[in-house]
N, C-alpha and C positions, 0 to 999 in steps of 0.2 A: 249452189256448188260453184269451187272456184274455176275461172277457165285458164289455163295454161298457155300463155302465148311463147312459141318455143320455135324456132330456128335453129336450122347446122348452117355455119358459117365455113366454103371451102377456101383458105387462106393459099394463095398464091403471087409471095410478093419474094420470092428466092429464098436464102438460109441465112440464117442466124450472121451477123457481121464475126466473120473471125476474131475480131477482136474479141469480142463475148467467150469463146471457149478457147481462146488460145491460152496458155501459161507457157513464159519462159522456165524451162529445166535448170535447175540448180544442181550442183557435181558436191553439194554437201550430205554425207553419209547421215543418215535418220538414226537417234539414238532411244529406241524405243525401252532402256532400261530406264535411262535418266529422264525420260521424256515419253510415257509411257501413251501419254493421249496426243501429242502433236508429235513428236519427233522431231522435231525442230530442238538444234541447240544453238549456240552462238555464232557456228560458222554459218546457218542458212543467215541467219541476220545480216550481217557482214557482205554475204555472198552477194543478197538481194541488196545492202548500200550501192554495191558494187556495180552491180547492173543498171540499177537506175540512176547513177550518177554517170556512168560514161554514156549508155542510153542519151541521156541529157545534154552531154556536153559534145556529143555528133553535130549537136547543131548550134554549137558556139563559134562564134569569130576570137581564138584566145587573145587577141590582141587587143579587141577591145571590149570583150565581156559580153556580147550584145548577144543574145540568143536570134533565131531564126527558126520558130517554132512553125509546125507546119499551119495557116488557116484553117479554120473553120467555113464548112461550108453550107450551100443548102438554106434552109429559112432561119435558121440560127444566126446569118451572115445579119439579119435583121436587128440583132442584139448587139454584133460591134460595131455599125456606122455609126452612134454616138458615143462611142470611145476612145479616148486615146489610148491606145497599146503601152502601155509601161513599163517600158525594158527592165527596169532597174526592181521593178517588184517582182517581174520573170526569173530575173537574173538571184534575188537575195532568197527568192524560196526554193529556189534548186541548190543554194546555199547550204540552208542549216543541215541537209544532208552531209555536203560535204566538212562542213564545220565538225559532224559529230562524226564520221569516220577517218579523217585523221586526227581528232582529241583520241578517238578509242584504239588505231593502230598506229600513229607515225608517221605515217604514209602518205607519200602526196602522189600515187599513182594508182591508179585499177584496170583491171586487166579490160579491154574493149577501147581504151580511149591511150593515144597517145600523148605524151606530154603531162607536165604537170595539174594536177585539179584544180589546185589555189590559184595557180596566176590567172589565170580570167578573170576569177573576181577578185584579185586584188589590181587589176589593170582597170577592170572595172568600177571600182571604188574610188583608184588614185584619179582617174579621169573626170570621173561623176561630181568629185566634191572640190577639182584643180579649176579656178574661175580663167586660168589661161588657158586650159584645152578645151580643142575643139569638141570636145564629148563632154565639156562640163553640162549637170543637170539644171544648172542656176538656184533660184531658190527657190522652196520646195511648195508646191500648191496650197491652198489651205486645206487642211484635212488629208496631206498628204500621209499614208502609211509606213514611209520605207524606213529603215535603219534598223529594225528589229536585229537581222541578220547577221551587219554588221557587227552591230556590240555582242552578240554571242561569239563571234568570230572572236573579240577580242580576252573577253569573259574568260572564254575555253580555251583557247591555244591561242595565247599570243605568239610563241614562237614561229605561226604561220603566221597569225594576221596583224601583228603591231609590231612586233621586234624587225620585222626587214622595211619596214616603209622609212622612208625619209624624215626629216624632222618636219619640212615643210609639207608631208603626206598627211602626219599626222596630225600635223596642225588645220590641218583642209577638213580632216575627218571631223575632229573634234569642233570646227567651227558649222557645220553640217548637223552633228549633234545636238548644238544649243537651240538652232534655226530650228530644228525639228522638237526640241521642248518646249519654244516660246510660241508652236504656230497652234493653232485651231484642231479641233477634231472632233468627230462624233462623241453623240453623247453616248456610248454604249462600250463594250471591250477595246475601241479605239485606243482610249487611256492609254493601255501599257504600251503601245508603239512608241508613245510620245515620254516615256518618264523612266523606260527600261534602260536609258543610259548615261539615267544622271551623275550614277557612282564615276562611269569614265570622264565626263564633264571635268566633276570634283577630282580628280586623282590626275588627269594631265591636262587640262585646261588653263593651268597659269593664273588662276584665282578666277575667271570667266563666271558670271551668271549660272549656276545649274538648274536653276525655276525649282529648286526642291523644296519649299515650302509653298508651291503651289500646286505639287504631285504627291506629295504629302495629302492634300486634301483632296486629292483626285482618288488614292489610295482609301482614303476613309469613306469616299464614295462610290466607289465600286465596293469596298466591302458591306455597302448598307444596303447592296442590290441583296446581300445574301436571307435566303429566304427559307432556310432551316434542309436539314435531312442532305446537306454540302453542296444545294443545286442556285443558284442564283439568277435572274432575271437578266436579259442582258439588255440593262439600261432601256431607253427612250424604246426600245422595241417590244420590251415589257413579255415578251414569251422566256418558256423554258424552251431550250435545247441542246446541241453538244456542243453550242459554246461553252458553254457548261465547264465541259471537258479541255478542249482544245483552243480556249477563250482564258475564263477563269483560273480553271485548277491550272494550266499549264503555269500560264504567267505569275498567278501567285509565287508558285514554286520556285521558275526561274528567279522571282524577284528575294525570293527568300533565299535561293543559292548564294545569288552574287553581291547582293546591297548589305552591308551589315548594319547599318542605319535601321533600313526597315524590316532586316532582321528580328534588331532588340524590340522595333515598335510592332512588330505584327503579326511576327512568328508565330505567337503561341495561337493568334486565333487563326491564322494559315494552318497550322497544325489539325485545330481542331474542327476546322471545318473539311479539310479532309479525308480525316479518320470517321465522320460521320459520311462524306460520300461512300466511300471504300464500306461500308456494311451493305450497302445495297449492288456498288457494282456489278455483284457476280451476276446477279438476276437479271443483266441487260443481255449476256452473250448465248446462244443458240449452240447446241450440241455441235454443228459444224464448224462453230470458231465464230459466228459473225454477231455481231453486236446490230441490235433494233434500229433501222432506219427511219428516222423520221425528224423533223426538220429541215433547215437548210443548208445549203454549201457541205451536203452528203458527198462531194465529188472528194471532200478530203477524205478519205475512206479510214484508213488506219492512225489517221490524227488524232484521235480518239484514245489511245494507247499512251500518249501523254501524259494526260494525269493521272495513272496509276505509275507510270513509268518514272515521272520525276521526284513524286512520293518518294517511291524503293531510294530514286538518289541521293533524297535529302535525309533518308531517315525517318518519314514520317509514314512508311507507307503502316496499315494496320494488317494488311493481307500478309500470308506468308510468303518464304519467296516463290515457292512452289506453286503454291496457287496464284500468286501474279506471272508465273511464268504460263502456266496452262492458259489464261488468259490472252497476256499478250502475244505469245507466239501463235496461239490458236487463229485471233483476228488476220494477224499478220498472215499467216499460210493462207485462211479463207480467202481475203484477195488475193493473194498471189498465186495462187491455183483456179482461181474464177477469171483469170485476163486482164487483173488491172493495168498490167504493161501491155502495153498496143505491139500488133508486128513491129511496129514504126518506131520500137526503143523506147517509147513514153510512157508517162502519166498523162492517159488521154482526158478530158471530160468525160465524164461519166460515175460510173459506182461498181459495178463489174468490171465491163468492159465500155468501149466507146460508148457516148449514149447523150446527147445535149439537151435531150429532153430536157435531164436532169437541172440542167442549168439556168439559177438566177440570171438577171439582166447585167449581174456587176462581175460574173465571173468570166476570165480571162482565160487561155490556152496555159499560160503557166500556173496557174492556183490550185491543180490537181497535187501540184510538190508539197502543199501546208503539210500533207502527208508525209515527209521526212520528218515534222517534229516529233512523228511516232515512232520512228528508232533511237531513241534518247535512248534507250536502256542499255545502250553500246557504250555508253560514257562510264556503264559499270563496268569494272576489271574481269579478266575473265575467272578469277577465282572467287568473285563475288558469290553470294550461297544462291542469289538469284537466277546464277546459271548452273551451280554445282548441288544445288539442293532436287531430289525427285518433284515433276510435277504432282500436284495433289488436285484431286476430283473440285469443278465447279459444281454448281448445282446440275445443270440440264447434263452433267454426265451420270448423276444419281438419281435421285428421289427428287429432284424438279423444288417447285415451294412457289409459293405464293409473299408476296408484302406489298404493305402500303407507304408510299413516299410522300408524305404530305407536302413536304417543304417544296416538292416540286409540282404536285395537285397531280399525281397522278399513282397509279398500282401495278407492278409488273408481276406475269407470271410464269414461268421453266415447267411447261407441262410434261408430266413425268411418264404420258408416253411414246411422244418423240425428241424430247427435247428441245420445240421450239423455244423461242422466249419472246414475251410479248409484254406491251405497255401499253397500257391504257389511260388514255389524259381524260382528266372531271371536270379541270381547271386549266383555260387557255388563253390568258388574257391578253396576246396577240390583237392588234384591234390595223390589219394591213389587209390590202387584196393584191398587192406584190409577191414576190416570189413564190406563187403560187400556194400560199400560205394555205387557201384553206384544204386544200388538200394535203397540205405535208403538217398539217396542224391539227387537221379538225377534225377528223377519222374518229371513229369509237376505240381504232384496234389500231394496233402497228404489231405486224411480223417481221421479226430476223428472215424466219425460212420461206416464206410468203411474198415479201415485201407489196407492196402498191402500184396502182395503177397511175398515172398520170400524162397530160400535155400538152407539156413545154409550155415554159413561162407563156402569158397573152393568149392559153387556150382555153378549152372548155372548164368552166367549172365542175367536175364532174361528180355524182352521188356515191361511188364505191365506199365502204365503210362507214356513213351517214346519214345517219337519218335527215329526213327532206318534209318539207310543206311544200302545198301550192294552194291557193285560192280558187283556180277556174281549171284543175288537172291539166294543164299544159305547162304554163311558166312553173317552174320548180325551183325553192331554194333551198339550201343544206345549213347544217349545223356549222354556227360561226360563234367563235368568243362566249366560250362556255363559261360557266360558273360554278365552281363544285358546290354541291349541296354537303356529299360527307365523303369520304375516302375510307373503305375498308380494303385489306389483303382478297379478298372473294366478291365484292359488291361496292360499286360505285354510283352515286347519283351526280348528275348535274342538269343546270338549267341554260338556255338562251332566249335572247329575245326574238319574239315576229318581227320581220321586216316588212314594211310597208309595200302590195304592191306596186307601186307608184314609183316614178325615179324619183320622189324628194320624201322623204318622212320625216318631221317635224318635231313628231312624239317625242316626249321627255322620258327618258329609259326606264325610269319608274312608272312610267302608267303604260307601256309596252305590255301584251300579254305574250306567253311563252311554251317553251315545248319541252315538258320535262322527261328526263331519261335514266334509265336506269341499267347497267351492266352487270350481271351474274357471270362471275370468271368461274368458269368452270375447269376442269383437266384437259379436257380437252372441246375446246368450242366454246361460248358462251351465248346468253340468252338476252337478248334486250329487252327492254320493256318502256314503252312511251308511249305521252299522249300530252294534248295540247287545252289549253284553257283558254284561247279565245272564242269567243261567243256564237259564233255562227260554225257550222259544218268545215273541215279543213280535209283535202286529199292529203295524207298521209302515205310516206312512204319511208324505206329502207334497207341497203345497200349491204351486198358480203363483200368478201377478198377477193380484191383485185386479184386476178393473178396474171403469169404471163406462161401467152401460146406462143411455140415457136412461128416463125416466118413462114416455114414448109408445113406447118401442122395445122389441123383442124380442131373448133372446138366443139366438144361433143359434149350432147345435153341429154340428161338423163332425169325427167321426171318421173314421181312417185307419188301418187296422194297429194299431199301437203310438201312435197318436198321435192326440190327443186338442185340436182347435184351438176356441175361443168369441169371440161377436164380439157387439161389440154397439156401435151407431154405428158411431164411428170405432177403438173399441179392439177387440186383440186379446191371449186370451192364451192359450197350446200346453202342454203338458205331455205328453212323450212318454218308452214307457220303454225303455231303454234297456240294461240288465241287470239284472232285477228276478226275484224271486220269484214265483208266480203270482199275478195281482193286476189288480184294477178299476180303470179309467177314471172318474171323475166330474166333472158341474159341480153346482154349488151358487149358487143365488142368494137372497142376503139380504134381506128383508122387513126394513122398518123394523119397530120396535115399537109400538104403537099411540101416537100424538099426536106422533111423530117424523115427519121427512120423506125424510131421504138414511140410505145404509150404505156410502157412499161419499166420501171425503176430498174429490172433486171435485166431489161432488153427483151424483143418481140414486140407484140401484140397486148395488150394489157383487157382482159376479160373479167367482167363479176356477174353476180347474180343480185335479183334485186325482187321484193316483194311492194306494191306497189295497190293503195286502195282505190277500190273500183268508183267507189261516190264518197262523198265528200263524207267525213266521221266528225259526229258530235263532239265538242269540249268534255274530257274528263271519261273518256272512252279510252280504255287502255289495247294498245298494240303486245304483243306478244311474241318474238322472233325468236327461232335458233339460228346461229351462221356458224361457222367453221373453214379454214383455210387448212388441205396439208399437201406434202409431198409426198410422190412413192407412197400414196395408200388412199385409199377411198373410205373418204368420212363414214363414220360408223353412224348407224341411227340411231338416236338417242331416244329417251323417253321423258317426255315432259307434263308435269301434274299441273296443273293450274284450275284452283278453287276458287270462286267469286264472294268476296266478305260483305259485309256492310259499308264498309269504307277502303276497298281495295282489293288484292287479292294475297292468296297464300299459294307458293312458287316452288315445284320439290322438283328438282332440280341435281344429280348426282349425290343423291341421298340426303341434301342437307333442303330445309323448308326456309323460305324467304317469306317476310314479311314486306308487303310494297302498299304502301298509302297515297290512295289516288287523291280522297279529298281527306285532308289533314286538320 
């Protein structure tokens, strides 16, 4: 019989950081005819430019562009001693906000900020790229990123950003330009920094070099990342994630907006490879509006809203406008009602609200603004049908659905009955221990309504959502760089390789032995099933949803049998076993590390449940799990069949029977 090792943990570390539940109020009337599921129409759009650009520009010097964002502080301060701060990447991504609300009003003012929006960064640009002033940047790093901003400046409204500079401004710019096509850059979405302004080059450069026959081929290679179902690799980093989105689809688009060049040459498969994204998008967003977090550089929240957005621009979108509007104004409102604006008028780090956990080693205090490239959709008129058409039902607002994404090795599903929506990766060819990759990678599950546990770059690896080995039950490690076996809409398999205990393993990946796994998506919850084929006995274990307990809240443990439920607030997460070996029940909850504040993607306390084998289990001994994450409701108990075959077992499971082959 199993023994239940079970703790209440009483949390007393004060409340929730304001930033977390604050939302600044918008004075834009909710149009619940035209807008029947967000309410949201063009003026919250607008409204919310509005505030997050003077928000922003509080703490500009207009004179000379330089922002003055507030530090960071605490054990995060540990991530910017070896960086330079870089004003001018601060500076161009609180830009293309403002780039895209005066192309969409005229306007070069917004209520909260006195003075013009433009001149800062056109003071800042004139000076950055002028080799006489004292503010010139020189010439630009290797792999330096900037200029993106710029040429959209000029793309979109020249009459703000080219028509008033000098001859000799724009000659500074455009010599700025060539430097930034001729230099160095990652091997990964880098590209478009470097090639997005060759048209300007070509059109006032005076016949100058514009490297376009060698972005041309930079072009051909980023589209050879593309790896079917609209989702791309991105480059040398070799994962799927929402560069995807606000990497790829963005840039293509853009590039397909304003280059006619590689219009002719590459439209049609821009096109078409984003009408094959746009069949699954809908399946990423959550009844509340928010789209599946997982991957890196999440702190751009609504950047995401891009590539569906510049679609609609160019014409290519396949969604209707109604239903891209429920979409992207739905994401938009969910952060903007969750705290993404700090008291402090900003786009803080974070995903919510404040939160550094979240934060890679290369993320800065300005890169939370990438998130202005998600209100592109302001560059529509306001008579466009995209704002004039009724919103139309997503899935997670109806009958939910299940599919499979191969192109990007993974299956999402809108359970139909709350509406979460969730992704499941088979295929994660990620091969880093940076940015806390295996946790924002290697999970079985990803919840919109749920999200993860984690922390902070350089912390624990931690087992929430992953199945784990150990060799001597102490040292533990998790599921890294999966392999899919098959990809269905309801049932996923993948494999990875054993890690050697030892800090050097030698082994040739082909004679590695491995831990195969299996996911049953169910409506609500799903079932794992794994086990391991190396030779001798392995402690086997495996991890629920993270969730997050508030600061002043406790988490409360509710065993049952076989079944293991945690709560804290409003979340809940169950882990029950189901065919297992003998073996413990646990929860675990995560303490930040000293000078941090959250272990939680959402903010708080980051708690899961975990079932975990008592002695070491035979090769080819199958594990058996149910988990489930929700909110506002306590997991329902499920009922799970499980027959033992000759060579595997048979899985009944919400009415449908699986077939699962242990020896094949």
């Amino acid at each position: 019989m199993r023994k239940f090792f079970i703790s209440i943990f009483i949390l007393c570390f004060g409340l929730f950081s304001t930033d977390v539940l604050s939302a600044s109020s918008l004075n834009a009337k909710e149009d619940r005819q035209t807008s029947p599921y967000t309410g949201y129409t063009r003026a919250h759009w607008l409204e919310i430019n509005e505030q997050l650009i003077a928000g922003a520009l509080n703490y500009v010097n207009p004179e000379t562009g330089i922002f003055s964002l507030p530090e960071s502080t605490g054990a995060y301060r540990e991530l910017e001693d070896f960086r330079n701060e870089n004003q001018a990447r601060i500076m161009e991504r609180i830009m293309v906000g403002v780039v895209i609300y005066t192309t969409a009003t005229g306007k070069d003012e917004v209520p909260g900020y006195k003075g013009s929006i433009t001149k800062p960064f056109i003071n800042a640009i004139t000076r950055g790229t002028d080799p006489k002033s004292e503010g010139y940047w020189g010439d630009p790093d290797p792999n330096d990123q900037i200029g993106v901003s710029f040429a959209l400046g000029i793309y979109a409204c020249p009459e703000r950003f080219w028509n008033p500079l000098t001859n000799e401004q724009k000659k500074n710019l455009i010599n700025f330009f060539q430097k930034q096509s001729f230099n160095t850059t990652y091997h990964n979405n880098h590209y478009f920094f470097h090639l997005f302004a060759t048209g300007l080059i070509e059109k006032y450069g005076n016949g100058i070099d514009s490297n376009r026959a060698h972005h041309t081929q930079m072009m051909e290679r980023l589209l050879g990342w593309y790896r079917g179902d609209g989702w791309f690799i991105d480059g040398n980093n070799r994962g799927f994630d929402y560069y995807n989105f606000w990497g790829f689809q963005l840039f293509n688009q853009m590039v397909y907006q304003y280059d006619p060049v590689w219009k002719e040459q590459f439209g049609k498969r821009i096109q078409e490879i984003s009408s094959r994204l746009l069949e699954t998008v809908p399946y990423q967003y959550a009844r509340n509006g928010g789209h599946i977090p997982w991957g890196r550089s999440l702190t751009y929240r609504f950047a995401s809203n891009a590539a569906i957005g510049w679609a609609m621009i160019n014409g290519n979108s396949t969604l209707s406008p109604g239903a891209a509007r429920r979409i992207l104004s739905g994401d938009l409102k969910y952060f903007w009602e969750n705290g993404c604006m700090g008291e402090n008028g900003l786009l803080n780090i974070g995903y919510l609200g404040k939160n550094q956990s979240l934060a890679e080693n290369y993320i800065v205090p300005g890169d939370p603004y990438f998130a202005m490239h998600g209100l592109c959709c302001l560059l529509l008129p306001e008579n466009h049908p995209f704002w004039t058409a009724k919103e139309e039902p997503m899935p997670a607002d109806i009958a939910g659905g299940k599919v499979a994404v191969e192109g990007a090795q993974f299956s999402l599903n809108v359970s139909p009955v709350d509406g979460d929506a969730r992704l499941y990766p088979a295929g994660q060819p990620f091969d880093r221990t940076i940015w806390q990759s295996p946790i924002k990678y290697n999970q079985h599950a990803y919840s919109a309504t749920i999200g993860f546990c984690l922390t902070g770059e350089g912390g624990e690896d931690i087992g929430a959502g992953r199945t784990g080995y150990s060799y001597d039950g102490k040292q533990w490690m998790y599921r890294l760089r999966s392999r899919a076996l098959f990809i269905k809409p309801d049932h996923i398999a993948s494999v990875y390789h054993l890690q050697s205990s030892g800090k050097e393993d030698r082994t040739p990946e082909f004679q590695k032995d491995e831990l195969i796994t299996h996911t049953l998506i169910g409506n609500d919850g799903e079932v794992h099933v794994f086990w391991h084929n190396y030779p001798d006995p392995l402690y086997l274990s495996v991890g629920g949803y993270g969730i997050s307990i508030p600061h002043n809240g406790t988490l409360q443990e509710t065993p049952s049998g076989q079944r293991l439920c945690i709560q804290g607030g409003d979340y809940y997460s169950t882990i029950q076993a189901v065919f297992t070996p003998e073996g413990n029940l646990y929860s675990t909850l995560l303490t930040p590390r000293k000078g941090w504040e959250h272990t939680h993607l959402f903010g708080g306390l980051g708690a899961y449940c975990s079932w975990q084998s008592k002695a070491g289990v035979p090769p080819h001994t199958p594990v058996v799990v149910y988990v489930n994450g929700t909110k506002g409701r306590v997991p329902a108990n499920v009922k799970i069949n499980v027959t033992r075959t000759y060579n595997g077992l048979v899985i009944t499971f919400e009415g449908k029977q699986y077939q699962i082959k242990i020896i094949d």
